[in-house]
N, C-alpha and C positions, 0 to 999 in steps of 0.2 A: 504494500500500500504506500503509496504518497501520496502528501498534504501539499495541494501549490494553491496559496492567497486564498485560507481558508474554506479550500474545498476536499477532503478527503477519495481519492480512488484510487483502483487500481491502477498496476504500472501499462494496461494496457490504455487506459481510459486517462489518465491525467495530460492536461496540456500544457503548450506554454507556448505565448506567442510566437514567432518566427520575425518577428520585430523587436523581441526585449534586449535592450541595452547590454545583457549577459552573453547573451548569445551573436548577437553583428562584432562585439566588439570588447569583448571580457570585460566590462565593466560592472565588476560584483568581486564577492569577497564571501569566505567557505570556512566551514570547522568540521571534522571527522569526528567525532564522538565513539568513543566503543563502548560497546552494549551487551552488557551479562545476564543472560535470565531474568529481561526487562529492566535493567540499572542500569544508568549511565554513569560515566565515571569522569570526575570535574568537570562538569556540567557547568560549574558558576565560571572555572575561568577559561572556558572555551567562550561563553557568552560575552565573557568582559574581553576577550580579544577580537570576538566579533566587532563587537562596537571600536575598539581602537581602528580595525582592519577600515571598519566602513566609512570611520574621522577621516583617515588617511586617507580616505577616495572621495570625501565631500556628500559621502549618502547620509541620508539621515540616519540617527542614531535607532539599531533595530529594538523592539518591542520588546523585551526579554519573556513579560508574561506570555504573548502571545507563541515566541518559538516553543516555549516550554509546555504550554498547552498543545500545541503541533506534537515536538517531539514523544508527548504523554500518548495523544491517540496513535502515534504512527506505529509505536511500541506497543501497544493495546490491540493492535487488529494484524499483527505482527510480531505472535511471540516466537522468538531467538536461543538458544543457547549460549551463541557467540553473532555479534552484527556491528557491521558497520553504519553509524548515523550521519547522514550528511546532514549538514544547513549550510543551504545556500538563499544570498541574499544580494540582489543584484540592481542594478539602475532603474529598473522598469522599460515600459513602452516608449522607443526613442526614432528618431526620423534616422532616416538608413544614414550613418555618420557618427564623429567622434562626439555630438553635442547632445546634450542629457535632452528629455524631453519633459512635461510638468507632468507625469503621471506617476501613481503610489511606486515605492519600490516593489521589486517581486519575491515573494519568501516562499521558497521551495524545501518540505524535511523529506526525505527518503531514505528507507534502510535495505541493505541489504546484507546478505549473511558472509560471515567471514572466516580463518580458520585459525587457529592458533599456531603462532608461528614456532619453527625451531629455535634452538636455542643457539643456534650458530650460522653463521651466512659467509658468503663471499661480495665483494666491493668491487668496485673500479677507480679509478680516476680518468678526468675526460676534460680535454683540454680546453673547454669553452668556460668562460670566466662568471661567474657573479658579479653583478653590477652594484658595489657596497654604496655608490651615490647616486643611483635608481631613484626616481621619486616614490617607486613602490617597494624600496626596498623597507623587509622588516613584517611588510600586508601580507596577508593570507587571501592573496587573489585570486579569480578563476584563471586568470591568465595562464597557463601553464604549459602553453606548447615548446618550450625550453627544457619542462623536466622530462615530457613524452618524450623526447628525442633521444635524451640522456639516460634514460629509462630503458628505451629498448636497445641502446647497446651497449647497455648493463645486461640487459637478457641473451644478448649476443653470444657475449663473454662467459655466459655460465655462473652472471653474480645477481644479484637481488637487487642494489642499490649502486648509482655512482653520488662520486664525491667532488668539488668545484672547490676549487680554489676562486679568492678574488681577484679585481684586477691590481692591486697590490703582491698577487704572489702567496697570499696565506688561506689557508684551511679555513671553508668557508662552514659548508652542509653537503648533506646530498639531496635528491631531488624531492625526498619528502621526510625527512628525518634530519637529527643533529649525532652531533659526531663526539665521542668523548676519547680520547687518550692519557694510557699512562707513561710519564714521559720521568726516568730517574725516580719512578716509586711515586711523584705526584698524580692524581687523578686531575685531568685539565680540560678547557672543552674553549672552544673561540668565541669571543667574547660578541655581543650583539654590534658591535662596529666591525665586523668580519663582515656584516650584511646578511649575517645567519638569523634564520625566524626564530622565533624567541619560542619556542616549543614549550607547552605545557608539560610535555613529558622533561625534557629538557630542564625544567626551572625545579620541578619537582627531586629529580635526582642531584643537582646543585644543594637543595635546599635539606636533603634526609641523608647525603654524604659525605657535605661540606666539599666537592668539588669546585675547584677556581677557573674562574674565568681569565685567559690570558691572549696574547697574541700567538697564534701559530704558524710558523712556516710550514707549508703544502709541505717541503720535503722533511718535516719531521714526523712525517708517518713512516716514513723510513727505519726512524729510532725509537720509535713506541711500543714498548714492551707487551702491549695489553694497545685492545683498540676495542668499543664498542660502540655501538648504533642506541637512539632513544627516539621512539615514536609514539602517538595514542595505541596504533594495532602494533608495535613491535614491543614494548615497553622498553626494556632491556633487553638489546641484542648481541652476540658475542661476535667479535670478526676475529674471525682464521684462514680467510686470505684477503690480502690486495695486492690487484694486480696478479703476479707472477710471488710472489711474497705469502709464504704462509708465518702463522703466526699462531700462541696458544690463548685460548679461554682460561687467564690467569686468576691468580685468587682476589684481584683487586675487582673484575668484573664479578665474579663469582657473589660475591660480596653484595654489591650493588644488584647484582638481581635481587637475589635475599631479602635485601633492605627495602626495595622495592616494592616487592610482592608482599610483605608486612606490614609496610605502611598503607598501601591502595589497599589490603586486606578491611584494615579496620576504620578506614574513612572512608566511603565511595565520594564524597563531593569535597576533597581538601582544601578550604580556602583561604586556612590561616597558613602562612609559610611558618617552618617548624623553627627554623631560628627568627621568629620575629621581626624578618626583612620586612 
């Protein structure tokens, strides 16, 4: 089932204009949500980066009550084991071009089913840069036909995920996940001026490991003892290859699952950070 501007149906029956602002011209902004046995998990600050994403695009600020009542029915006429939640929330009805048009934005929820991932992946790196002085860098945009490209040959290569350096040279993200390394025993990850999205998964593991945010050089994945992946459906991922380079699922990751998996155990909506940032 999907809910698009308050109409629930199914995925065969739901519409959406072939004029909205999202679709001519990726003007909108998305959050994934994972979905357990009907639970969503930090719901509050996927919503609050909603709204940052849609500041940063000039849309109005979304409804919170009203995604949440979307999300509640989508999940209700759609129970899951394991799902993935989109919200999407986009420009509206716009004249075929880059300029908005005066009509409501458009708020699409859809779920669908997902699997649990392993506990280990392979990577790439790919030579096309992030743009850390983007106007949209930081958004959680639909734009995303830069990570499709990057994405499938990641899938090429036999890995799951690639990883972007900036145009400064450093360890950015990959195309839909944040990246952490242990570099001389510290746990470290590229700080949000990398032009890395500020992952909820991401803030979450900074905040329950005390992991630091520093500057990276791309080539110190070279020397990182330990390297893992952080996403909504990945949580914590272990990397044991990049590239040509394999590498172990160390006790530093090990750990960081752990920690992980106990803290999202006993809070499903976390919205006080644990050290009081």
């Amino acid at each position: 089932m999907i809910w698009v501007n308050g109409t629930l149906s199914t995925e065969d029956d739901a519409a959406l204009s072939v004029l909205d602002h999202g679709l001519t011209v990726g003007d909108g902004v998305f959050e994934t949500v994972k979905a357990e046995n009907g639970e969503l998990f930090a719901l509050t600050r996927h919503l609050d980066r909603l709204t940052r994403s849609a500041r940063g695009l000039g849309l109005p600020d979304p409804d919170h009550d009203r995604v949440r009542e979307a999300c509640t029915a989508v999940l209700a006429a759609k129970p899951l084991p394991l799902g993935r939640l989109r919200i999407t929330y986009t420009g509206g009805l716009a004249p075929l071009g880059s300029e908005r048009g005066d009509s409501d934005p458009t708020l699409v929820v859809a779920l669908g089913s997902a699997t649990r991932r392993p506990d280990t992946t392979a990577v790439i790196t790919v030579p096309w840069r992030r743009n850390e002085h983007s106007a949209v860098t930081g958004l959680k945009t639909t734009s995303y036909a830069e990570n499709v490209i990057a994405l499938a040959a990641a899938h090429r290569a036999g890995a799951s995920e690639a990883l972007f350096a900036n145009t400064a040279g450093r360890l950015c993200e990959g195309t839909g996940s944040n990246v952490f390394l242990v570099l001389d025993g510290r746990l470290v990850t590229p700080t949000l001026e990398s032009g890395c999205l500020a992952g909820i998964t991401r803030q979450l593991v900074i905040d329950w490991t005390g992991a630091e945010e520093i500057d990276v050089p791309l080539e110190a994945l070279a020397d990182a003892e330990e390297v893992f992946l952080t996403s909504t459906l990945r949580d914590v991922q272990a990397v044991t290859r990049i590239d040509a380079r394999t590498l172990p699922a160390g006790p530093v990751t090990r750990k960081a699952m752990e920690v992980f998996a106990e803290h999202a155990a006993r809070d499903s909506d976390p919205v006080q950070e644990a050290r009081g940032r």
